[in-house]
C-alpha positions as CSV (number, residue, x, y, z in Angstrom):
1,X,94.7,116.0,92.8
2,X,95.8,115.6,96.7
3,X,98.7,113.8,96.7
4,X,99.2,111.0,99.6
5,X,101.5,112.1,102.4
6,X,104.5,109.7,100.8
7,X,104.6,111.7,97.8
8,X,104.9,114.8,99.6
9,X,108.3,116.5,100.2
10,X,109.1,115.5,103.9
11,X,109.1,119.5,105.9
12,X,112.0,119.8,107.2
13,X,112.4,121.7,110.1
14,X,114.2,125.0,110.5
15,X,116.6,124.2,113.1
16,X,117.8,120.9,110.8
17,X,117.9,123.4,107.9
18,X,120.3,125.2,109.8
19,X,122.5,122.8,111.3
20,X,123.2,121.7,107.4
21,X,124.0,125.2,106.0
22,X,126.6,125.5,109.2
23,X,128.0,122.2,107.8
24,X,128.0,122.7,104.2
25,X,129.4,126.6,105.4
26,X,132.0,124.9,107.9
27,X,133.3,122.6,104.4
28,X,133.0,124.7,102.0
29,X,135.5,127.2,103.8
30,X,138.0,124.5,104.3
31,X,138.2,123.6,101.1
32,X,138.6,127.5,100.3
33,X,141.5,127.6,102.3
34,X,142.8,124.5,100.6
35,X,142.6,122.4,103.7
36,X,141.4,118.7,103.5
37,X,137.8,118.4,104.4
38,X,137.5,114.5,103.6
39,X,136.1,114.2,107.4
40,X,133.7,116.8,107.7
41,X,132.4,115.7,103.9
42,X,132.1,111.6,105.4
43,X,130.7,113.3,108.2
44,X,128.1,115.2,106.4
45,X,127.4,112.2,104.2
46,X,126.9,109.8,107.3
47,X,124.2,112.6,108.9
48,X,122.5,113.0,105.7
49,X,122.4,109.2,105.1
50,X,122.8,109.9,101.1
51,X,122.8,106.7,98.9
52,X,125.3,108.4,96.4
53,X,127.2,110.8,99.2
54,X,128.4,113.9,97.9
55,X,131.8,114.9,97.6
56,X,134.1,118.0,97.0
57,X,132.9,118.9,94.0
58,X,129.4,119.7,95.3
59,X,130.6,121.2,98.0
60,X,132.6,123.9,96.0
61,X,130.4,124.3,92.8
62,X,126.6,124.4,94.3
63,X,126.3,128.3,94.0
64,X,125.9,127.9,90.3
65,X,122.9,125.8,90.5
66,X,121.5,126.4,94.0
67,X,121.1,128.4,96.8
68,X,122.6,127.2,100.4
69,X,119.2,126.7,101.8
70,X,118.4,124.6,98.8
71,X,121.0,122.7,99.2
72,X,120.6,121.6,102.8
73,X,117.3,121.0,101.9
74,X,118.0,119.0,99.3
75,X,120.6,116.8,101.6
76,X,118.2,116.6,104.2
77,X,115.4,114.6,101.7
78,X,115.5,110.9,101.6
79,X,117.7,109.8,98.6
80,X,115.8,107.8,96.5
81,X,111.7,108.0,97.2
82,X,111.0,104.6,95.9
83,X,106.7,104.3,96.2
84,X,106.0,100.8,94.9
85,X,102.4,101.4,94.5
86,X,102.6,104.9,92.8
87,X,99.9,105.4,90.3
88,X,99.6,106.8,87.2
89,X,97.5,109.7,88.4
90,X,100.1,110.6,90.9
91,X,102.5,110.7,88.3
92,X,100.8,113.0,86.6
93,X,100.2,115.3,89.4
94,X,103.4,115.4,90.2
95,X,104.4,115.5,86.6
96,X,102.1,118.7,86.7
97,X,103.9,120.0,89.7
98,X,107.5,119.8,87.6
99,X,106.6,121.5,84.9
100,X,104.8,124.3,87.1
101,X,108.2,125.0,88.6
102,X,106.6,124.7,92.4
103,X,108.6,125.2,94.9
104,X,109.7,121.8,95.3
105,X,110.2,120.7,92.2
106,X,113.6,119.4,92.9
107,X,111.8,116.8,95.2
108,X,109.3,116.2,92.4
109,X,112.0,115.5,90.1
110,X,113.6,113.1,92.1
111,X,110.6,111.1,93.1
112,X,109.4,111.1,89.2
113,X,112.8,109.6,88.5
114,X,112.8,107.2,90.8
115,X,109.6,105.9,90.5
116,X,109.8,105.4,87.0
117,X,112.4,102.7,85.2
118,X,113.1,105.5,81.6
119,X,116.0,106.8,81.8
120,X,116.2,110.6,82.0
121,X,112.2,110.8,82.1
122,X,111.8,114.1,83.0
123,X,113.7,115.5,80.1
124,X,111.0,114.5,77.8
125,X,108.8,117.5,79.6
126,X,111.4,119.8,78.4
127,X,112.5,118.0,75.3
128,X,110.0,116.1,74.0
129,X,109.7,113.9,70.8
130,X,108.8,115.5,67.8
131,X,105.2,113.6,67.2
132,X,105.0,114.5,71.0
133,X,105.2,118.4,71.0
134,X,102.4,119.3,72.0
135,X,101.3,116.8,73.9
136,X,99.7,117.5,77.8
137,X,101.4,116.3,80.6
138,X,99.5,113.1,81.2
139,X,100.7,112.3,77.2
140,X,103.7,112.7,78.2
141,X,103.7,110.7,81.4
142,X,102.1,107.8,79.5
143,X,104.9,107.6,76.6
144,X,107.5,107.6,79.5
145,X,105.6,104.8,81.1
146,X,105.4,103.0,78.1
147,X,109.2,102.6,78.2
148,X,110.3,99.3,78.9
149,X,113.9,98.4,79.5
150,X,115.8,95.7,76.9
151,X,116.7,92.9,79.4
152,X,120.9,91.8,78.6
């Protein structure tokens, strides 16, 4: 299935990519050295325009999850891809695209999580319910849509 050019991961171009790496490099060795970096980190947040913002933490322990390029990538993305009118079908292909580790799949995991309300949706690909096992992806995508929220 094509998917609509919202539900694609923005490119990002290479010159952008770089001028993030320099920044996340230019952080990352001041907090090395032990300096404060609370500037350069509000700084970064303010360029990236991140809902959540990110903080030391990520700044000193992304090498055990990503790569530097993946991580400017992923700062340069918008933070939460809310599509109001996404479809079941799309979230199946993109469902399809997760679990087929493509090469944006961090993308795909973000949008699937923020266009659905289940908490944690896309750990039912990896860990689904037991009556569930061996369910296709489009199974799966409908038991996560059938989740609906207890109003408090």
């Amino acid at each position: 299935m094509q998917l609509r050019p919202e539900l694609l991961p923005p490119r990002i171009p290479a010159a952008r990519l770089a001028e993030l790496a320099d920044a996340i490099t230019a952080i990352e060795d001041r907090l090395e050295r032990g300096e404060d970096a609370t500037t350069l980190i509000e700084a970064f947040n303010a360029d990236t325009d991140t809902d959540t913002g990110y903080g030391e933490y990520d700044f000193r322990g992304y090498h055990s999850a990503q790569t530097l390029e993946e991580f400017a990538r992923e700062a340069a993305r918008p933070s939460f891809p809310k599509v109001p009118d996404i479809t079941r079908d799309e979230l199946v292909e993109i469902a399809e695209r997760i679990v087929a580790v493509d090469p944006d799949t961090d993308f795909y995991v973000h949008l699937f999580e923020t266009n659905t309300v289940r908490p944690a949706a896309v750990s039912v690909f990896y860990h689904p319910p037991e009556h569930l096992q061996h369910a296709s992806v489009a199974e799966l995508v409908d038991f996560i849509l059938s989740y609906r929220p207890i109003a408090l």
